[in-house]
C-alpha positions as CSV (number, residue, x, y, z in Angstrom):
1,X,185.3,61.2,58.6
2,X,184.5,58.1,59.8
3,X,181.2,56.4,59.1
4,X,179.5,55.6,62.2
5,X,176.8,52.1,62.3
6,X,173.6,53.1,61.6
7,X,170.5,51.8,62.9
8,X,169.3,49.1,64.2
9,X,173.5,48.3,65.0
10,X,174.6,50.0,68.5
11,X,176.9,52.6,68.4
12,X,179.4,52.6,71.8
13,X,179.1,55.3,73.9
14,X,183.1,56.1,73.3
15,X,182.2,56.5,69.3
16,X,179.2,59.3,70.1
17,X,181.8,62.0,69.1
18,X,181.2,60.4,65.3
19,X,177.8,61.0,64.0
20,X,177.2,64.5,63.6
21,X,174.4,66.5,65.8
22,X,171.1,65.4,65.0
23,X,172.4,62.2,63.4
24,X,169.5,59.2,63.9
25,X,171.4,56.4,65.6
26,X,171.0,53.0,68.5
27,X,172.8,52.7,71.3
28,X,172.7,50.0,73.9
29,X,173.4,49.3,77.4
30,X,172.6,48.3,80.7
31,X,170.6,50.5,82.7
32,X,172.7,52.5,86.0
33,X,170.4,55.0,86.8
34,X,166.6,56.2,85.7
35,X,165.6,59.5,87.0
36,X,162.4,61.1,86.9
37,X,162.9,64.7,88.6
38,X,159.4,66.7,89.7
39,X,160.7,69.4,88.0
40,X,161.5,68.0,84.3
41,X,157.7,67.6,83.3
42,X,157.5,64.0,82.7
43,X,160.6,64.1,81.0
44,X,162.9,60.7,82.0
45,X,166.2,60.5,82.4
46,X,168.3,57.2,81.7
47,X,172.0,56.4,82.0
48,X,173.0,53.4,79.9
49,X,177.1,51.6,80.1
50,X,178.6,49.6,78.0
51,X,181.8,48.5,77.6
52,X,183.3,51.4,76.6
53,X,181.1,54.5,78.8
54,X,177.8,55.9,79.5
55,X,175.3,57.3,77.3
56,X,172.7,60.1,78.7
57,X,168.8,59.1,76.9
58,X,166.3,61.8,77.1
59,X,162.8,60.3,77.1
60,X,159.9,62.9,76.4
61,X,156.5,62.1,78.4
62,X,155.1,60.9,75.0
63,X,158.2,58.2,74.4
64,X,157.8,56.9,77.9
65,X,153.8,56.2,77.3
66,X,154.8,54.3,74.2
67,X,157.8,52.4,75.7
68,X,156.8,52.4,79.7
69,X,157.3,48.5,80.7
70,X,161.0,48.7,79.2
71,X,161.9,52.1,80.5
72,X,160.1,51.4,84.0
73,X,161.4,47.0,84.1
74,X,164.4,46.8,81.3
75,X,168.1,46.0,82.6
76,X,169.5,46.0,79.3
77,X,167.9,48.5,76.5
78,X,168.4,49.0,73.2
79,X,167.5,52.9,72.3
80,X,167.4,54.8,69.0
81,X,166.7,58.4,68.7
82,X,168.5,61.5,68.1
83,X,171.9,62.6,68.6
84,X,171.7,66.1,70.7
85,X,174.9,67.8,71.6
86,X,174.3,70.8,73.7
87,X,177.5,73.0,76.3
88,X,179.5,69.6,75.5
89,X,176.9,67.1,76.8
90,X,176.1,64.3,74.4
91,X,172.2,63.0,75.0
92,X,170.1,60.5,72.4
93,X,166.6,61.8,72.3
94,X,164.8,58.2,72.4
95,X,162.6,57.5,69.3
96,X,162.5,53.5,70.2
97,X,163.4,52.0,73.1
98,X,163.4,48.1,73.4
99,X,164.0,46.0,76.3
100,X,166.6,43.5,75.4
101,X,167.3,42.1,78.5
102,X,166.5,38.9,77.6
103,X,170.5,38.5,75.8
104,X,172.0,39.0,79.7
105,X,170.9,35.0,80.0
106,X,173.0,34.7,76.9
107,X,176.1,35.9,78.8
108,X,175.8,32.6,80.9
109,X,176.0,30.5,77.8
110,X,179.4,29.3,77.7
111,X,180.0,27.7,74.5
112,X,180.0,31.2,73.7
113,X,183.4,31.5,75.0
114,X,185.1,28.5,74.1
115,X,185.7,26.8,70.9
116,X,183.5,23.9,72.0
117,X,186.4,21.7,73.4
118,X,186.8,20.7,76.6
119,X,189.6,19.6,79.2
């Protein structure tokens, strides 16, 4: 098998078939969607993409007191939690969740890109 990153590096969201169930691991991403259905208790419900796909986070009522201005504001999160695989639906169960939108400004840094040259 092969070993997956463990925390704090992000996993992609096309390497989630890895880890095994239950496995402790980060994932990152921007945030597409937050939902927060009547029905679901306080429990939050955040789509993440990367590069490479989406990644379902489960946050339970007590996760989103602890972490409320990044799950509420962040536009890029870094999540770690659980690995739940349940009728062939992958979810991470959030432990942490840190707002890391901060690095988007980073993306507008070219010498990033280029070897420092220019012309």
């Amino acid at each position: 098998m092969t070993p997956w990153p463990r925390p704090p590096s992000a996993l992609q969201a096309a390497q989630l078939d890895l880890p095994p169930t239950g496995a402790r691991i980060t994932v990152a991403g921007l945030v597409i969607l937050r939902q927060r259905p009547g029905t679901a208790k306080g429990v939050i419900f955040l789509t993440l993409e990367d590069e490479t796909g989406v990644v379902n986070i489960i946050v339970w009522r007590k996760m989103y007191e602890r972490f409320r201005r990044a799950v509420i504001a962040g536009r890029l999160l870094r999540v770690t939690g659980r690995l739940q695989r349940e009728a062939g639906v992958i979810h991470v169960l959030a432990d942490e969740i840190e707002d890391i939108s901060h690095l988007l400004d980073r993306l507008l840094d070219e010498s990033l890109f280029t070897d420092g040259k220019t012309g």
